[in-house]
DSSP file (Angstrom, degrees, kcal/mol; ACC not computed):
  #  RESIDUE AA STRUCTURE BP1 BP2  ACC     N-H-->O    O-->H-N    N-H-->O    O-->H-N    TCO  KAPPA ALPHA  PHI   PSI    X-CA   Y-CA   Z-CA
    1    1 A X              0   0    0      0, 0.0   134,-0.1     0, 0.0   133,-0.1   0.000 360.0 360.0 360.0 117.2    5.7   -1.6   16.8
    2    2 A X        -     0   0    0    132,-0.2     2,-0.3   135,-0.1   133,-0.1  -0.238 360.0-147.7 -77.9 168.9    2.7    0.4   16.0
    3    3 A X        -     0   0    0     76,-0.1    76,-0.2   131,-0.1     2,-0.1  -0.798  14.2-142.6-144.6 135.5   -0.3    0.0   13.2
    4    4 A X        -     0   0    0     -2,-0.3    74,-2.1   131,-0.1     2,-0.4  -0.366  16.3-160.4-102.9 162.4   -1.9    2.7   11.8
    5    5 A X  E     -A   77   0A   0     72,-0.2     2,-0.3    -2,-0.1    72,-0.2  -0.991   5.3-168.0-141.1 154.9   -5.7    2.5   11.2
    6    6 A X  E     -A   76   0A   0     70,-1.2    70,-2.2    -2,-0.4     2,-0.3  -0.921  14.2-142.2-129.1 140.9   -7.8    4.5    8.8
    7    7 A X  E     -A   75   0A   0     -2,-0.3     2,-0.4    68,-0.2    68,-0.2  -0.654  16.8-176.6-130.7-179.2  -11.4    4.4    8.9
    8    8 A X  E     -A   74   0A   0     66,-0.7    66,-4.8    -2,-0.3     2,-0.6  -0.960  19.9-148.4-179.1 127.6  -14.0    4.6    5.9
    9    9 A X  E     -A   73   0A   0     -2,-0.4    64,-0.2    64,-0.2    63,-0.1  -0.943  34.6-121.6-112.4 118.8  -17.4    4.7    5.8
   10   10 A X        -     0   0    0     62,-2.5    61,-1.2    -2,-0.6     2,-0.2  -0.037  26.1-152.4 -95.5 170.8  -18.4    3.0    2.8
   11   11 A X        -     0   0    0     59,-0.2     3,-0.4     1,-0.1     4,-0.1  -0.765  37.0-112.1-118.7 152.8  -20.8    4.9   -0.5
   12   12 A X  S >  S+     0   0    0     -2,-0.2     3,-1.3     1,-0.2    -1,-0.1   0.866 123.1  66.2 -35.2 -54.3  -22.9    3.6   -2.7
   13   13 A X  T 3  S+     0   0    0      1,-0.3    -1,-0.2    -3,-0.0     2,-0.2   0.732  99.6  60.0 -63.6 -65.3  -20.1    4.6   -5.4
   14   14 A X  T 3  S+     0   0    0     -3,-0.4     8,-2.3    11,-0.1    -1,-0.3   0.314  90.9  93.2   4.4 -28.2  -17.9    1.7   -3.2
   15   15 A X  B <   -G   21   0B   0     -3,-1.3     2,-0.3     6,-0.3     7,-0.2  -0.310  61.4-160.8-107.7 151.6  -20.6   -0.9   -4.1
   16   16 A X    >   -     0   0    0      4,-1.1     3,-2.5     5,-0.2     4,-0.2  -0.831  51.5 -75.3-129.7-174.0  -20.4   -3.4   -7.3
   17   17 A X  T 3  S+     0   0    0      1,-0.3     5,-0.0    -2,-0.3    -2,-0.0   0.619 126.4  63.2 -74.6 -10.4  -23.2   -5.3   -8.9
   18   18 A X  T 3  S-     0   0    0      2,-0.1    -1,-0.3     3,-0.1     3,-0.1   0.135 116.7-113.5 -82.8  27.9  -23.3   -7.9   -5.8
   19   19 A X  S <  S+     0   0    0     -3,-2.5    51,-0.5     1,-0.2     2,-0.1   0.507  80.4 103.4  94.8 -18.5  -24.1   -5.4   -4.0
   20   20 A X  B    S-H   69   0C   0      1,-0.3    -4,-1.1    49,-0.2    49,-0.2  -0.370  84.2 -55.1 -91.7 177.6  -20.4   -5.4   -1.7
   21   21 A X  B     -G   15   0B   0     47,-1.1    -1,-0.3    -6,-0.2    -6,-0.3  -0.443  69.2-123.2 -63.2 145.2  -17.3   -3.5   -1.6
   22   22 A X        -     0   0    0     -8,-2.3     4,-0.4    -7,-0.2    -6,-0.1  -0.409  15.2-111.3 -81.6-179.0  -15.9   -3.8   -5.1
   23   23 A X  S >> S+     0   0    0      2,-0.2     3,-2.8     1,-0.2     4,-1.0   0.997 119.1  57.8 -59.7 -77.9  -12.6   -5.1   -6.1
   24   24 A X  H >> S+     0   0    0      1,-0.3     4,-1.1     2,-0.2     3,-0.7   0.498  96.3  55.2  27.5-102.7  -11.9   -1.6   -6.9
   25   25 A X  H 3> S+     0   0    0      2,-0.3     4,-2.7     1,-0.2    -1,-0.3   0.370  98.6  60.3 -31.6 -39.6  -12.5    0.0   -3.8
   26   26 A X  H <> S+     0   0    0     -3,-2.8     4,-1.4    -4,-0.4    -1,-0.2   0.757 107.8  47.3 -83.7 -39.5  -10.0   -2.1   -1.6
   27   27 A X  H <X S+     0   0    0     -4,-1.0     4,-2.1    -3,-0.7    -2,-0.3   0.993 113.1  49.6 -77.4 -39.2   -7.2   -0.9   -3.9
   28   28 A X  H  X S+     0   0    0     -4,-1.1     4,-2.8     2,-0.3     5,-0.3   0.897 116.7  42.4 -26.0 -67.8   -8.6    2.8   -3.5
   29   29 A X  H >X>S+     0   0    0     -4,-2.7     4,-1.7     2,-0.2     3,-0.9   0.991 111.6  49.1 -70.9 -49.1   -8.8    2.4    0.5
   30   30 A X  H 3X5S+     0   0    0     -4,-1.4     4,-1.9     1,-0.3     5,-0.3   0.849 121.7  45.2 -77.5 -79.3   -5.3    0.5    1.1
   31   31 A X  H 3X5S+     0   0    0     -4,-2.1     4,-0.9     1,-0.3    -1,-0.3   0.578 112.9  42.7 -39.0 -34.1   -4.3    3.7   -1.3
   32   32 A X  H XX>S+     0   0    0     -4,-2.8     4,-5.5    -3,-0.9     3,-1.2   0.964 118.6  51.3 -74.0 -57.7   -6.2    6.5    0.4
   33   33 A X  H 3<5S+     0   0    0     -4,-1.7    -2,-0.2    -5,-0.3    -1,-0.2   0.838 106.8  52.6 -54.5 -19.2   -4.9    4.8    4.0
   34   34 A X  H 3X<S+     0   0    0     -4,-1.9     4,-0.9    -5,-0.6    -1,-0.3   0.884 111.4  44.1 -99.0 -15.8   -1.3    4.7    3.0
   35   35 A X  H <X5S+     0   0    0     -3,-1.2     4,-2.1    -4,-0.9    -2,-0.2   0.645 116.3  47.0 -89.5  -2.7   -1.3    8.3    2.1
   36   36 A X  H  X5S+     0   0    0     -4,-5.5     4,-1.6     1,-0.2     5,-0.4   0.719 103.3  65.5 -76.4 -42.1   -3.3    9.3    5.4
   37   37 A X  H  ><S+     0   0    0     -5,-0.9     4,-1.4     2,-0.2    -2,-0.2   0.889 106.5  35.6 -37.4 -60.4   -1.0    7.3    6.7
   38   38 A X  H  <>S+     0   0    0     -4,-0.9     5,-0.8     2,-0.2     6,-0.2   0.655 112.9  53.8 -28.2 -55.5    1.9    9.9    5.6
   39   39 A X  H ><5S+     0   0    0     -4,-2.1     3,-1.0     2,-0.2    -2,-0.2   0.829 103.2  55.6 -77.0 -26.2    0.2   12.9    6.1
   40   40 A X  H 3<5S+     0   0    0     -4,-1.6     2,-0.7     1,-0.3    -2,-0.2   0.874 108.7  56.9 -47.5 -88.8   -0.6   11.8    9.8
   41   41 A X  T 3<5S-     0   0    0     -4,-1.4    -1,-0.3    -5,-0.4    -2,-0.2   0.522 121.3-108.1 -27.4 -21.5    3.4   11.4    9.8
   42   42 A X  T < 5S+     0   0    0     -3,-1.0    -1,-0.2    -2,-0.7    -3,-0.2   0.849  97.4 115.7  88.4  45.0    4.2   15.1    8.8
   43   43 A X      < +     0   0    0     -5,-0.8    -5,-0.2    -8,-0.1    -4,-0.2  -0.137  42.0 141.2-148.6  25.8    5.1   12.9    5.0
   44   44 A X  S  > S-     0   0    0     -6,-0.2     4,-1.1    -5,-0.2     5,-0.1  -0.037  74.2 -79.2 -81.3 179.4    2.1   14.5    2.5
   45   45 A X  H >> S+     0   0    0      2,-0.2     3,-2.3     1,-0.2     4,-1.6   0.958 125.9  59.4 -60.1 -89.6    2.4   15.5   -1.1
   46   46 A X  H 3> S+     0   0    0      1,-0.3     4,-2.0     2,-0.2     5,-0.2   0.687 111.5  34.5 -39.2 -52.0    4.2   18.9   -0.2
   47   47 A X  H 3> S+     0   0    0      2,-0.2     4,-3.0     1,-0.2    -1,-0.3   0.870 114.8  52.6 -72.1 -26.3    7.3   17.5    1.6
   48   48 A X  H <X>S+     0   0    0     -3,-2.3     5,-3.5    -4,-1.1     4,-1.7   0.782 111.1  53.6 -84.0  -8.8    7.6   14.4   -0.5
   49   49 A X  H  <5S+     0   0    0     -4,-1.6    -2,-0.2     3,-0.2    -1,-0.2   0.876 113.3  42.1 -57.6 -48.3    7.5   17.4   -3.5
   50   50 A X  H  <5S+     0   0    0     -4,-2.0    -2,-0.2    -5,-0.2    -3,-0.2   0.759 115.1  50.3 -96.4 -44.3   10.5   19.3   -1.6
   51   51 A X  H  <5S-     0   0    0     -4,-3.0    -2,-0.2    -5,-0.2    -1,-0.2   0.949 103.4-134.8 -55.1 -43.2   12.2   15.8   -1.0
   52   52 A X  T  <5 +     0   0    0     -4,-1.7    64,-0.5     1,-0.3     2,-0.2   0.875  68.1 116.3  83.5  62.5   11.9   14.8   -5.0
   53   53 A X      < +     0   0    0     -5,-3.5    -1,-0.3    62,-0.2     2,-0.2  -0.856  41.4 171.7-133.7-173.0   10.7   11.4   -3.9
   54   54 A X        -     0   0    0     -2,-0.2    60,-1.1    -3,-0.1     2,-0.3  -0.803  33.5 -97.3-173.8 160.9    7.7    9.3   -4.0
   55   55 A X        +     0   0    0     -2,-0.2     2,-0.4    58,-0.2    -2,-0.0  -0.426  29.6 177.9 -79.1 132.7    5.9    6.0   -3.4
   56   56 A X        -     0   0    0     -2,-0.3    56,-1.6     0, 0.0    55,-0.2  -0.857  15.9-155.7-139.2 105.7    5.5    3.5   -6.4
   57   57 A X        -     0   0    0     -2,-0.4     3,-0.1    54,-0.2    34,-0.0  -0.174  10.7-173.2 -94.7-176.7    3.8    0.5   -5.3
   58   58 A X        +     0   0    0      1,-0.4     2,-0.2     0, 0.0    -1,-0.1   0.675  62.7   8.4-131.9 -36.8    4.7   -2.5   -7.6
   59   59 A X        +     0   0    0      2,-0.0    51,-5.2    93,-0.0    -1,-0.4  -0.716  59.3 175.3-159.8 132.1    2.8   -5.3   -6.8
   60   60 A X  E     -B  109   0A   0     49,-0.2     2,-0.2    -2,-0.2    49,-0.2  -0.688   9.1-172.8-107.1-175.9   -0.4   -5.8   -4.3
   61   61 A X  E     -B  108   0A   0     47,-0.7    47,-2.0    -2,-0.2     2,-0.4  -0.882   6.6-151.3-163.4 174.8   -2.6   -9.0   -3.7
   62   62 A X  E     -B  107   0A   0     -2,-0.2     2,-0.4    45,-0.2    45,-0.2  -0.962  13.9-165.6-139.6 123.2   -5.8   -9.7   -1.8
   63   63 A X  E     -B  106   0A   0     43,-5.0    43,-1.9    -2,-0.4     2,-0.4  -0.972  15.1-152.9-143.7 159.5   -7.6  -12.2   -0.1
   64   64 A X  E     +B  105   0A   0     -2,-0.4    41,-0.2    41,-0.2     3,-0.1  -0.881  24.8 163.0-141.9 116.5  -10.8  -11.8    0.7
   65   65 A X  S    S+     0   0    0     39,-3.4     2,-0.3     1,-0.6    40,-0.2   0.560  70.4  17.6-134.4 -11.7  -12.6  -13.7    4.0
   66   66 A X  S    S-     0   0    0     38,-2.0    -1,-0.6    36,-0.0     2,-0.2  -0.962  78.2-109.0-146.9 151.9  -16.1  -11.5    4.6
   67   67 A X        -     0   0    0     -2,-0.3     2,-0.4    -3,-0.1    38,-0.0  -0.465  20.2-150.0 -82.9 176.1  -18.0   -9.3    2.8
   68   68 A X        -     0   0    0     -2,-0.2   -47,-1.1   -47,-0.1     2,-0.2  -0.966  17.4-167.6-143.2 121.6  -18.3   -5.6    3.4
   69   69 A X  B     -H   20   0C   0     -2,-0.4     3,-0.3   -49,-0.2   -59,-0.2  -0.517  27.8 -75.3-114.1 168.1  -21.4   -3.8    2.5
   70   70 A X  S    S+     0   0    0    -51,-0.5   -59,-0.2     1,-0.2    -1,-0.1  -0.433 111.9  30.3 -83.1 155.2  -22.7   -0.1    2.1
   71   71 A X  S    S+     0   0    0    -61,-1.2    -1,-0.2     1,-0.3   -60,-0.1  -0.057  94.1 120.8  62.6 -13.6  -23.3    2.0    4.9
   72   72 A X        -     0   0    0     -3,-0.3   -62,-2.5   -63,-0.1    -1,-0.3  -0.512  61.5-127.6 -94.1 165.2  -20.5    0.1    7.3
   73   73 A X  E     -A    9   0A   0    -64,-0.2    26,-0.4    -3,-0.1     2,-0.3  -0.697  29.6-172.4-101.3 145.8  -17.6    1.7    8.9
   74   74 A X  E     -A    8   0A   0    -66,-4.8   -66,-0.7    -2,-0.3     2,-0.4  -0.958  10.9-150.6-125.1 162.6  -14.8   -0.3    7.9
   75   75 A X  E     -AC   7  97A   0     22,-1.4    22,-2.7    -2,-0.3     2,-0.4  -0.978  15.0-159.9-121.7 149.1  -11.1    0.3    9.6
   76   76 A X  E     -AC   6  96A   0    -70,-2.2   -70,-1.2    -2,-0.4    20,-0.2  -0.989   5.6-134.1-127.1 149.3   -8.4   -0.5    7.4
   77   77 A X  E     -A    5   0A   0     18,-3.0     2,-0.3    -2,-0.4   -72,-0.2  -0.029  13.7-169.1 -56.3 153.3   -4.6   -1.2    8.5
   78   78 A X        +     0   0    0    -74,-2.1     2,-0.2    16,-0.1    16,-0.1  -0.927  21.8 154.1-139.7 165.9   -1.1   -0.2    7.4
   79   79 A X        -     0   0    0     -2,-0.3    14,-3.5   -76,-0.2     2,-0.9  -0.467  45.4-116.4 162.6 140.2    2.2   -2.2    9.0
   80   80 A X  E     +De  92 136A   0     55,-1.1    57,-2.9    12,-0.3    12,-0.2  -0.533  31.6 177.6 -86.8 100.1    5.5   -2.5    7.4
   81   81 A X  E     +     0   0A   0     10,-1.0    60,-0.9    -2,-0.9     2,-0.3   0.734  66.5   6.6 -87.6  -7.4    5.9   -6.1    6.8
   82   82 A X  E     +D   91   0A   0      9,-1.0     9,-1.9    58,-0.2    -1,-0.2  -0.907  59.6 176.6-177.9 169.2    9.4   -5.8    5.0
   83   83 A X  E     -D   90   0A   0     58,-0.4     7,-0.2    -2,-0.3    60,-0.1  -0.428  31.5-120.8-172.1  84.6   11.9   -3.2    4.2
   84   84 A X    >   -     0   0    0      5,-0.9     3,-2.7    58,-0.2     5,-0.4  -0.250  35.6-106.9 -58.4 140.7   15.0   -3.2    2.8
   85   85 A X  T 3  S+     0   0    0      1,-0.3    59,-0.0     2,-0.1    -1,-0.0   0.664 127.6  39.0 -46.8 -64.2   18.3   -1.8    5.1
   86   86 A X  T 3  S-     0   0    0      1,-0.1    -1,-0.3     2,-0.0    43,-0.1   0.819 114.1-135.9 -69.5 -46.2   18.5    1.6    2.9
   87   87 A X  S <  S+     0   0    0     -3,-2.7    26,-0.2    56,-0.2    37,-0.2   0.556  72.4 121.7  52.2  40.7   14.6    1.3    3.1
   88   88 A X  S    S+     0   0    0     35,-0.1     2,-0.4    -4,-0.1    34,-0.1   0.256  70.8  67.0 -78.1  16.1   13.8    2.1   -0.7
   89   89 A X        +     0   0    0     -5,-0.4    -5,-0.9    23,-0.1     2,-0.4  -0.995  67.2 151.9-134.6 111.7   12.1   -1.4   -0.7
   90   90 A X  E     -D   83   0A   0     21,-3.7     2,-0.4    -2,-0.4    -7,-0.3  -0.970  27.2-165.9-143.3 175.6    9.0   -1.9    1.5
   91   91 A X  E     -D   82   0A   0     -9,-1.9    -9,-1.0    -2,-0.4   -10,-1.0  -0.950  15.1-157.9-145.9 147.9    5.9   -4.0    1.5
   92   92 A X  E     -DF  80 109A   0     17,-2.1    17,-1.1    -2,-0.4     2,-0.4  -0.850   8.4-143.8-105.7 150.7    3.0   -3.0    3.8
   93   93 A X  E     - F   0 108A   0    -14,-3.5     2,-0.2    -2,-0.3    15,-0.2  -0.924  20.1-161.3-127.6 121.0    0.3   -5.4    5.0
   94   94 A X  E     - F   0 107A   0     13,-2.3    13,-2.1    -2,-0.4     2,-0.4  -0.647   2.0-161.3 -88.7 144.9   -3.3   -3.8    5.2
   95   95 A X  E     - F   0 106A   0     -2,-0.2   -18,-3.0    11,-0.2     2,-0.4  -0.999   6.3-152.1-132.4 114.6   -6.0   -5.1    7.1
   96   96 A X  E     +CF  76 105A   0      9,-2.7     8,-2.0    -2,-0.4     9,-0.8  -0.828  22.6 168.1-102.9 135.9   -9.9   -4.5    7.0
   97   97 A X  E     -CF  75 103A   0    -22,-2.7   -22,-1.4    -2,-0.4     6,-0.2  -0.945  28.4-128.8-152.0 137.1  -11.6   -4.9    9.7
   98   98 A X    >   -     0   0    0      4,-0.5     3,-1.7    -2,-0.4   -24,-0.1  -0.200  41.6 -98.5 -60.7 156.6  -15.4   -4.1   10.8
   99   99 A X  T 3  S+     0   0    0    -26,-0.4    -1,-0.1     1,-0.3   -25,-0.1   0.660 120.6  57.6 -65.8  -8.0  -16.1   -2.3   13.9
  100  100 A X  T 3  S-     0   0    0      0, 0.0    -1,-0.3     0, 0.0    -2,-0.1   0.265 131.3 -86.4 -93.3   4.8  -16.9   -5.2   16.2
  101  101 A X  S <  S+     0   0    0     -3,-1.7    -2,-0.1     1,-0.2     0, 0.0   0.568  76.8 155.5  95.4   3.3  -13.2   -6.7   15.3
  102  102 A X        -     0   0    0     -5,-0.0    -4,-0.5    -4,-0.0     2,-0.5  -0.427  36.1-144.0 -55.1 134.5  -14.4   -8.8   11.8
  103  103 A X  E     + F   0  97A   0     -6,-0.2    -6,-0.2     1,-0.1     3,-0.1  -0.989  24.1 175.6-124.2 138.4  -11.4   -9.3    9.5
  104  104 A X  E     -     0   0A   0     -8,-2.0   -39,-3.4     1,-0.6   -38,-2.0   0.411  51.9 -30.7-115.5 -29.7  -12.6   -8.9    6.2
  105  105 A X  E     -BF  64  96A   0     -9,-0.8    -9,-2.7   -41,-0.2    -1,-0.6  -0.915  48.3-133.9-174.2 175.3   -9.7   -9.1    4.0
  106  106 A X  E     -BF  63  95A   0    -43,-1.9   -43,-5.0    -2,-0.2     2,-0.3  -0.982   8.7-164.2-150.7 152.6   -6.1   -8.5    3.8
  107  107 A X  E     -BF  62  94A   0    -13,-2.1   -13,-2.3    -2,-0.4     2,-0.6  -0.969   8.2-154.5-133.9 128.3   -4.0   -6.8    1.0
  108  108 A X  E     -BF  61  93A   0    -47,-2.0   -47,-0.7    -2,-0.3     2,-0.3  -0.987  20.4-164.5-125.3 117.4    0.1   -7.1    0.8
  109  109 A X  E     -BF  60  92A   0    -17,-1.1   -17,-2.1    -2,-0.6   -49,-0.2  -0.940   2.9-153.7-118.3 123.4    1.4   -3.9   -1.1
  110  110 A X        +     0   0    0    -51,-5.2   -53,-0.1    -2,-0.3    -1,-0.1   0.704  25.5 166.9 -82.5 -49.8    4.9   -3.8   -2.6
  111  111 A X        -     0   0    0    -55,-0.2   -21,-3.7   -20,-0.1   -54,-0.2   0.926  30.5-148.0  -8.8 160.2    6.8   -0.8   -3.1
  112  112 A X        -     0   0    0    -56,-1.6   -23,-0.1   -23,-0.2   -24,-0.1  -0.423  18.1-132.5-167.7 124.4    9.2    1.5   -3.8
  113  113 A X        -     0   0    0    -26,-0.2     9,-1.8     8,-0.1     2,-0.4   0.439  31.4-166.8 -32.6 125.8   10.7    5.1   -3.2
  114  114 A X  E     -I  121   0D   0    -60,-1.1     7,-0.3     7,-0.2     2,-0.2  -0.965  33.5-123.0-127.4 129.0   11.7    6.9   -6.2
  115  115 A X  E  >> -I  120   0D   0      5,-1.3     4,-1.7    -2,-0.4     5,-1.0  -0.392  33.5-145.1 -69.8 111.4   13.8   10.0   -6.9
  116  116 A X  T  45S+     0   0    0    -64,-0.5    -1,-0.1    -2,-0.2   -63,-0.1   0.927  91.5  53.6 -50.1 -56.8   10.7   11.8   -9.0
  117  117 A X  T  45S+     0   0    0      1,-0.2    -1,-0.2   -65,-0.1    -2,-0.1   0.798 119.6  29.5 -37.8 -56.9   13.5   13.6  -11.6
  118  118 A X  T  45S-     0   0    0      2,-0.2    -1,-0.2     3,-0.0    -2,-0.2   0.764  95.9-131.4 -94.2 -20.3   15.2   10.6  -12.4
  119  119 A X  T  <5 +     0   0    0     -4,-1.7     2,-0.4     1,-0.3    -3,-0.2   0.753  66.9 128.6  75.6  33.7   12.3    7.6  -12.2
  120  120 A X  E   <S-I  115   0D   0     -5,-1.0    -5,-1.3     1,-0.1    -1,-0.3  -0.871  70.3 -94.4-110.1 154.1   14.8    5.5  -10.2
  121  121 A X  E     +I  114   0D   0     -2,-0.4     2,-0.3    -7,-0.3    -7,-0.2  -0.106  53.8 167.4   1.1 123.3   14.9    3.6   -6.9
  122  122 A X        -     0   0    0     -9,-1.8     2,-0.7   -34,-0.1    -1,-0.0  -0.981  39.1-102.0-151.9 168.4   16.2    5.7   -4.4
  123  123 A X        -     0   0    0     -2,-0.3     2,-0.2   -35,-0.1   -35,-0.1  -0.793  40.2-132.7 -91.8 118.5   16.6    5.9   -0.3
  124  124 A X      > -     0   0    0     -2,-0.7     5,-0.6   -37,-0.2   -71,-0.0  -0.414  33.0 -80.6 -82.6 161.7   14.1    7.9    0.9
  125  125 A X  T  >5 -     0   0    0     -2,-0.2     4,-1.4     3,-0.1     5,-0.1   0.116  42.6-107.7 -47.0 164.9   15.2   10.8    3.8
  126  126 A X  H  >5S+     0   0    0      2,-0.2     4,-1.6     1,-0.1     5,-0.2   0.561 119.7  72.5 -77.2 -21.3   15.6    9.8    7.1
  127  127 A X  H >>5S+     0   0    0      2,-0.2     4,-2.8     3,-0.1     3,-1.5   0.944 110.3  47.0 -44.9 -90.0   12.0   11.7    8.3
  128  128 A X  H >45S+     0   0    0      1,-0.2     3,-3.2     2,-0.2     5,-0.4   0.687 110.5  46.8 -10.9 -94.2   10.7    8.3    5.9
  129  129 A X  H 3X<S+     0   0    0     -4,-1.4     4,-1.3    -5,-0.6     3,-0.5   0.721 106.1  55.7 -62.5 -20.3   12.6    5.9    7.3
  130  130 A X  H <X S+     0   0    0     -4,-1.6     4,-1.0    -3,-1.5    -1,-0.3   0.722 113.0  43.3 -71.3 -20.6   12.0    6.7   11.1
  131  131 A X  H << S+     0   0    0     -3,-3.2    -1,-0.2    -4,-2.8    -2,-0.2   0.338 110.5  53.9-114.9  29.7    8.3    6.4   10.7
  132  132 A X  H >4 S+     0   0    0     -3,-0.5     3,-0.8    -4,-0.2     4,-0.4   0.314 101.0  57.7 -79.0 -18.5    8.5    3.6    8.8
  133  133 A X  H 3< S+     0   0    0     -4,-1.3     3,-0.3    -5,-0.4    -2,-0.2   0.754 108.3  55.3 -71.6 -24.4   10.7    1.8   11.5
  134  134 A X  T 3< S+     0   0    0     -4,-1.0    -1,-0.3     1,-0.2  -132,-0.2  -0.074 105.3  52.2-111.8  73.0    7.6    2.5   13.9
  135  135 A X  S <  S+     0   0    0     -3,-0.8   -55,-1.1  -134,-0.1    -1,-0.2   0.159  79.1 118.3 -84.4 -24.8    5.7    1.1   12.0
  136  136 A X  B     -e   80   0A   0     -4,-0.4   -55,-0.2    -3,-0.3     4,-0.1  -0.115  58.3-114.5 -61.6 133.7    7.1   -2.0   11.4
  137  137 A X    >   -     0   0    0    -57,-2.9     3,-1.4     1,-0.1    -1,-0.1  -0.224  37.2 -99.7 -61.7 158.4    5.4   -5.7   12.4
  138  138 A X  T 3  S+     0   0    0      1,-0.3    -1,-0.1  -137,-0.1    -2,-0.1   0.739 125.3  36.9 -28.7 -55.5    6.8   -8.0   14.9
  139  139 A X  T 3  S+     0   0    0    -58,-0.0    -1,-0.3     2,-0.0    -2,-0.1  -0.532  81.3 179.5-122.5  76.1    8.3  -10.0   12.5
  140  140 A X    <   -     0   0    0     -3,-1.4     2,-0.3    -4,-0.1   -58,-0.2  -0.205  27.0-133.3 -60.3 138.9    9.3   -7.2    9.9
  141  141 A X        -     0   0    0    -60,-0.9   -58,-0.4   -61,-0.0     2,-0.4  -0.754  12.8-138.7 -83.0 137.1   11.2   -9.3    6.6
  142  142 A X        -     0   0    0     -2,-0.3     2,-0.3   -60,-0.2   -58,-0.2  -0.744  32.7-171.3 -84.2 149.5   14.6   -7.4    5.7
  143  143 A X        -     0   0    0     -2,-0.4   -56,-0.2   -60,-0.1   -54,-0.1  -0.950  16.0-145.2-164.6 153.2   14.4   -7.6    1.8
  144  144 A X        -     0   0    0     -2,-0.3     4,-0.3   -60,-0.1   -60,-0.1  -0.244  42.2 -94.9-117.3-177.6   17.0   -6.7   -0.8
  145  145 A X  S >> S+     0   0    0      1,-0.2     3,-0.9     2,-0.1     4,-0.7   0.708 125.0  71.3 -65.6   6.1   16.5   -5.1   -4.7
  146  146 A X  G >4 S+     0   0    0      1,-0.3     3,-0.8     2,-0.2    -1,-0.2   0.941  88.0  64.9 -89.0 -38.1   16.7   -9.5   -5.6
  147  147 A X  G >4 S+     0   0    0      1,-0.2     3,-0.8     2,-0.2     4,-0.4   0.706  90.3  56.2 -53.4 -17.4   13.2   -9.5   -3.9
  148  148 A X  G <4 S+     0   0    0     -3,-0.9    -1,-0.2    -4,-0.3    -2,-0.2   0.544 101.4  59.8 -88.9 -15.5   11.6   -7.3   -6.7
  149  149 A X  G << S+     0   0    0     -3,-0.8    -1,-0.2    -4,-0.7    -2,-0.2   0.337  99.6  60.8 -85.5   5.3   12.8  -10.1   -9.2
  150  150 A X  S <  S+     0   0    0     -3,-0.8    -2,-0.2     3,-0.0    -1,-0.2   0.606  72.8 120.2-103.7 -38.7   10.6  -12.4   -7.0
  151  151 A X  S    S-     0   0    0     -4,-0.4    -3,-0.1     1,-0.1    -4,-0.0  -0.122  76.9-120.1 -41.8 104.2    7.8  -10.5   -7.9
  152  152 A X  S    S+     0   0    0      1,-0.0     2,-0.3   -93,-0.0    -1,-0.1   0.609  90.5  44.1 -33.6 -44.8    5.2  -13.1   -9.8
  153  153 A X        -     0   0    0      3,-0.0     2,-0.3     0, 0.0    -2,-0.1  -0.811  64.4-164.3-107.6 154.6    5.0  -11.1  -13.5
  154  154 A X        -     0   0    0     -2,-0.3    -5,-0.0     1,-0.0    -2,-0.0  -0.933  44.1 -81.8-127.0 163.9    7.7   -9.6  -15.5
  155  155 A X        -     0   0    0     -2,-0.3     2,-0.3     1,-0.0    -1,-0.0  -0.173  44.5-167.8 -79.7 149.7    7.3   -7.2  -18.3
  156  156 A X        -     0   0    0      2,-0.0     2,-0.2    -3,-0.0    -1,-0.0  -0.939  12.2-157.2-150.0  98.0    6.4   -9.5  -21.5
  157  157 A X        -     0   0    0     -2,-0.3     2,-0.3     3,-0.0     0, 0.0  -0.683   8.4-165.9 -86.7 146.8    6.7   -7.0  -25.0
  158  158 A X        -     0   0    0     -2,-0.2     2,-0.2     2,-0.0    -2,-0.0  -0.940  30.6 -84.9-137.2 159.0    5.0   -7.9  -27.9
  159  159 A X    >   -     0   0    0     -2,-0.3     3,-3.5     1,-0.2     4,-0.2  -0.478  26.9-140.9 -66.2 129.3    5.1   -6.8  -31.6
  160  160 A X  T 3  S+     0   0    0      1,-0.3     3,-0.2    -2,-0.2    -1,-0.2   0.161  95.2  84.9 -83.3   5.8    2.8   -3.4  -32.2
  161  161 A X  T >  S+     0   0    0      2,-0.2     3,-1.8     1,-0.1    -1,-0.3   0.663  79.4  61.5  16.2 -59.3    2.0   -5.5  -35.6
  162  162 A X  T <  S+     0   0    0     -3,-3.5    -2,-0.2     1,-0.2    -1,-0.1   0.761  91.5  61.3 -69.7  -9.8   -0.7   -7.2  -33.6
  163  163 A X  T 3         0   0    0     -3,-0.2    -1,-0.2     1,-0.2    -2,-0.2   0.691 360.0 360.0 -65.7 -20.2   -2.8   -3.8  -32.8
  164  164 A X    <         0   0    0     -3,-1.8    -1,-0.2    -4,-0.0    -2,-0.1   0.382 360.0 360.0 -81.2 360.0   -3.1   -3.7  -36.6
């Protein structure tokens, strides 16, 4: 079981008004690293174009144990913490970590592969699911579509009356 790491030097433009990584910025790296993450794999924008598929995260979350200020290199993690068999279901867990070994925060991102055409759930090609199998943590979770009903919010419509 591997983990991929991505590295980031952080910009002013990174920064919020204390002066640390913003909120921001942590969903922006876990995003930029999970699609370097891909193109490392031979998995970029062209081929997942030529598949019709793509990643559609669902829910992340954060916690947050050091700060990370501008000018530092920060590395951040990918590993497949869960996966469903077909593996249209995944969750990653990211990791920030300074160069000296600091962990700074971690972020658990849900997803899932979708057939672009239709907007559905689909199994992505087998290129996909071999590099997300090495990738997986130690103790990788199997999880089914009944885990995305687990998911803390569910869609809550309200009458367009109150915009008025």
């Amino acid at each position: 079981m591997s983990v991929y790491y991505h590295k980031f030097e952080v910009r002013w433009s990174d920064i919020d008004a204390n002066r640390h990584l913003g909120n921001s910025t942590y969903v922006d790296y876990c995003s930029q690293t999970r699609m370097a993450f891909l193109n490392k794999n031979k998995i970029g924008l062209t081929q997942l174009n030529r598949w019709g598929v793509g990643p559609v995260m669902m829910h992340e979350k954060y916690s947050f144990f050091r700060e990370i200020y501008a000018d530092q290199t920060v590395f951040v993690g990918l590993e497949v913490a869960s996966i469903s068999e077909d593996g249209s279901i995944y969750q990653f867990v990211h990791k920030f970590y300074l160069p000296d070994g600091t962990h700074c925060a971690t972020a658990e991102a849900t997803g899932v592969w979708i057939d672009v055409m239709l907007r559905k759930i689909t199994t992505p090609p087998e290129d996909i699911i071999l590099v997300m199998n090495e990738f997986k943590s130690e103790n990788v979770n199997i999880i089914t579509r009944d885990f995305l009903k687990t998911l803390p919010f569910r869609p809550e419509n309200i009458s367009p009356e109150i915009f008025k």
